[in-house]
N, C-alpha and C positions, 0 to 999 in steps of 0.2 A: 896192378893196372887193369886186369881183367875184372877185379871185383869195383871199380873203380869206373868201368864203359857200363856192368850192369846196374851199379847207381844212375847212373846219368841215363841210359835207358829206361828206367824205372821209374825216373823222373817224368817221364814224359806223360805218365800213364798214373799221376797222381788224382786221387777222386776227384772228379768235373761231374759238380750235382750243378746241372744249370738250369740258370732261374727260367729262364723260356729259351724258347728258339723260333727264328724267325726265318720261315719260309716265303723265297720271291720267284714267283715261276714264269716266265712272259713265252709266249707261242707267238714267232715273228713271224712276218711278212709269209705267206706260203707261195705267193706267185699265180698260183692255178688252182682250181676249188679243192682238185683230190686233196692236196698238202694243205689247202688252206681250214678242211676238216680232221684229216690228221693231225696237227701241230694243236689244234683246239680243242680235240677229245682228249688227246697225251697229258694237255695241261690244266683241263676241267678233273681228268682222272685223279691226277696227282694232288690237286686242289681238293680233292674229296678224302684223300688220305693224309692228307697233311691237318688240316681238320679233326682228325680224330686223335691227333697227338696232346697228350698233356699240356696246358702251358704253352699253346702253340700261337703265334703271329702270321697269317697266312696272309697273302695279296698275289694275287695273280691275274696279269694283262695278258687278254686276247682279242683278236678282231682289231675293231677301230682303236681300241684303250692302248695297243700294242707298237709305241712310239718309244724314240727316245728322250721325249720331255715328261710321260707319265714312267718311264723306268727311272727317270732321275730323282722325279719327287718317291718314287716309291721307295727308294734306296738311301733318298737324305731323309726318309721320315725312318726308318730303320736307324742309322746314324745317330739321330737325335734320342731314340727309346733305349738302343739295346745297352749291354754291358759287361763289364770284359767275361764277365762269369756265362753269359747269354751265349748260344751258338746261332751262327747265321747260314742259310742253305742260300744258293743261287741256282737255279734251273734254267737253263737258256735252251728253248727247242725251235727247230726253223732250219732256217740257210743260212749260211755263213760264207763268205769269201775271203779269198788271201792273194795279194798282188804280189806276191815275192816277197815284200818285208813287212806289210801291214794287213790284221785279220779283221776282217768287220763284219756285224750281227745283225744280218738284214731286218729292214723293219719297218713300219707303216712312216713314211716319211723320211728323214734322214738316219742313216746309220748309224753304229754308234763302232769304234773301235777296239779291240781287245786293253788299249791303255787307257781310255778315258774305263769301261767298265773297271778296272784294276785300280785306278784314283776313288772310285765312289766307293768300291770295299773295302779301300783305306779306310777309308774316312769311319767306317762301322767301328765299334770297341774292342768288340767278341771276339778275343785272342782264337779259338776255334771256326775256323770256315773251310765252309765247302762247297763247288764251286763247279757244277755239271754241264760241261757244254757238248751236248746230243748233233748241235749240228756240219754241216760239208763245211771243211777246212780248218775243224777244231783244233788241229794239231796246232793250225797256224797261231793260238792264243793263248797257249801253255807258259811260250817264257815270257811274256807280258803280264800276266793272270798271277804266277807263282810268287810265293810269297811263306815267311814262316808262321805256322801255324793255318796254312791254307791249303787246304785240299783240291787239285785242279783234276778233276775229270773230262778226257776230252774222244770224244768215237771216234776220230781220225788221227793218224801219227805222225798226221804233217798236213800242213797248207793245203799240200798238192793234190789229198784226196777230195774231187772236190762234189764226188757225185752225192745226192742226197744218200741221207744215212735211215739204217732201223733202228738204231742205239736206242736211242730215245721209247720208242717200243716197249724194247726189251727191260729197261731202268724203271722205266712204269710197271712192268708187269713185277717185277723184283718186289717190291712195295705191294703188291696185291698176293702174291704167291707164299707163301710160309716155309715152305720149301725152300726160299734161297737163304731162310735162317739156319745156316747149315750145320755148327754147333748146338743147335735147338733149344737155346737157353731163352727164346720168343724177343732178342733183342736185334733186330737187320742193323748190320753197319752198313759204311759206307761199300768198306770191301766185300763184305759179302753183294751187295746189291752190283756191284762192278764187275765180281766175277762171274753173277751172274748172268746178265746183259751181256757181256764179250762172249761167255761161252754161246748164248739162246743165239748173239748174231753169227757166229762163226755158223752155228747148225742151220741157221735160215738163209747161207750163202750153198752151203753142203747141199740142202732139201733140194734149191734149186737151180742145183749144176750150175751155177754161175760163178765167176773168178770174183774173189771178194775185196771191194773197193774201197774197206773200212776197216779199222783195225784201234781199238781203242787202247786208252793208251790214259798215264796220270803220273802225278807229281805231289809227295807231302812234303816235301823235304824242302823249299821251298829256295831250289839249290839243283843244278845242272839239268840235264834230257829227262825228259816224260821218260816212261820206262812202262812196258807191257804187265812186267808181273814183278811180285815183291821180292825184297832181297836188297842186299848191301844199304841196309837205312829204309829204303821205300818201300812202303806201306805199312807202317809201323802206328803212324797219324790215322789211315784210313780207317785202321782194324779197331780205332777206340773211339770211334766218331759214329754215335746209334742214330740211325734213321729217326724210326721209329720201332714202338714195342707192340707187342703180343699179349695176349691172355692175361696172365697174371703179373708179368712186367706191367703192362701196361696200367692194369689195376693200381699197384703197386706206387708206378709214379703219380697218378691220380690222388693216392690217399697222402696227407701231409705225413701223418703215420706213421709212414712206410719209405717214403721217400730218400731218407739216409739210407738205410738199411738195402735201398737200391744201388745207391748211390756204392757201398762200401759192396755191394755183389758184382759192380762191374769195375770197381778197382782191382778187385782180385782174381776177376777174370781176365782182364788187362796185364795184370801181373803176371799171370799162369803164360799167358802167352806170348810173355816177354823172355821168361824164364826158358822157355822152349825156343825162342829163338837163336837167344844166347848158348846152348847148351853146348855146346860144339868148343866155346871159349871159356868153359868155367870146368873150374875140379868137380869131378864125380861125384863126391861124398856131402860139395857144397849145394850142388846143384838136386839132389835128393833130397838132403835136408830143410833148402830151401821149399821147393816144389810141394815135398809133404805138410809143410806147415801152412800152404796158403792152399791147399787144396782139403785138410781140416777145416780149416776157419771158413772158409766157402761152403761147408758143409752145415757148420756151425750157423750162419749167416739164412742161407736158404730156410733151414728150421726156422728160425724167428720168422721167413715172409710167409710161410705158410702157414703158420697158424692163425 
């Protein structure tokens, strides 16, 4: 049975060389000039780094663009391109509200609600998505949003938080920092970018003595409560979902070349730390024997990218 949970874990982490990936980032409604230039730097920034991704699809509405009739076209022209091999990112930064049982993504005109956003990413192929909601009351859109094979990041851990957030900030800054590639193999996931954002806001609450109104929070499992930090199933999805890449990753995915060969360094880094999850539930001698043969072959693998 135990060898039997770490197939089917391992499953999960089978090589996903995806043909593109399609970034949508929208900077809603801000209200008042300060937010309404922070939510449009946050997602010009992001807009600048998503762009330099291999194979990338970017569109990002801000300002006047920042409606929910140009997020729908932008989302049914995704729909219509991608494919299930394709991954899809959604970035939502702004305000959010939550009435007690419904969360909505403020925005130039009428709103849009955490279930109609959650029908249009149906509608996408891309059995991979992931799905960043930076803004007040994100928590409130997690169990609308959730879904299998969808990664739901959200700064708040409920409705109820509903004062503006730094998330968003800090997520962007994740993406610019190299730093938060914290295994340093030049490839940011999703997790690592998540835990770096939670920690930067927790320290930006600390810096300034103030009681912190934010508390991010995610779902891969596409299945019960957001949950703070990984464990029991979640974040398993996050940990194998790459941002984007670094230096020679990124080379790497650029050259046709090379591409597989990327493709099979992060199946078996995926693997590696599947294998480490699991270890707790597998025989000693299996779990050695396994671990050493995929940490050979990763060895093996690296030599072919670097030459």
């Amino acid at each position: 049975m135990k060898r039997l949970l770490l197939s089917l874990a391992s499953f999960v982490f089978t090589m996903h060389a995806a043909a593109a990936t399609y970034y949508v980032t929208v900077a809603g409604l801000g209200g008042e000039p300060d937010y309404e230039q922070r939510f449009n730097a946050n997602a010009k920034d992001l807009d600048k780094v998503f762009r330099s991704v291999a194979a990338a699809h970017v569109v990002t509405l801000t300002g006047a663009q920042a409606t929910a009739a140009q997020l729908r076209t932008a989302l049914s022209n995704v729909a219509q391109q991608a494919t299930a091999t394709d991954d899809f990112v959604l970035v939502l930064i702004g305000h959010g509200s939550f009435d007690g049982t419904e969360y909505k993504f403020n925005l130039v005109g009428p709103d849009l609600t955490a279930t109609e956003i959650a029908a249009m990413c149906d509608r996408i192929a891309a059995k991979r998505q992931l799905v960043v909601d930076t803004t007040s009351s994100s928590g409130g859109a997690v169990a609308a949003l959730e879904r299998s094979g969808r990664i739901v990041i959200a700064a708040t851990k409920s409705g109820t938080e509903k004062n503006a957030t730094v998330f968003a900030r800090y997520f962007v800054e994740a993406l610019q920092d190299t730093s938060a590639d914290v295994d340093k193999n030049e490839s940011l996931t999703a997790a690592e970018a998540y835990t770096y954002a939670s920690r930067k806001t927790a320290a930006f609450y600390e810096s300034q003595k103030r009681l912190a109104t934010e508390h991010a929070v995610f779902n891969d499992t596409g299945r019960g409560d957001a949950v703070r930090d990984a464990g029991n199933g979640q974040g398993q999805l996050m940990a194998s979902f790459t941002l984007l890449r670094y230096g020679a990753a990124q080379k790497a995915a650029a050259d046709p070349g090379k591409q597989s060969l990327l493709a099979k360094k992060e199946e078996l880094e995926q693997k590696i730390d599947v294998l480490k999850y699991n270890k707790a539930a597998m025989d000693a001698a299996d779990y050695k024997k396994q671990l050493t043969a995929a940490l050979l072959e990763l060895a093996r693998v690296q030599g072919e990218l670097d030459q």
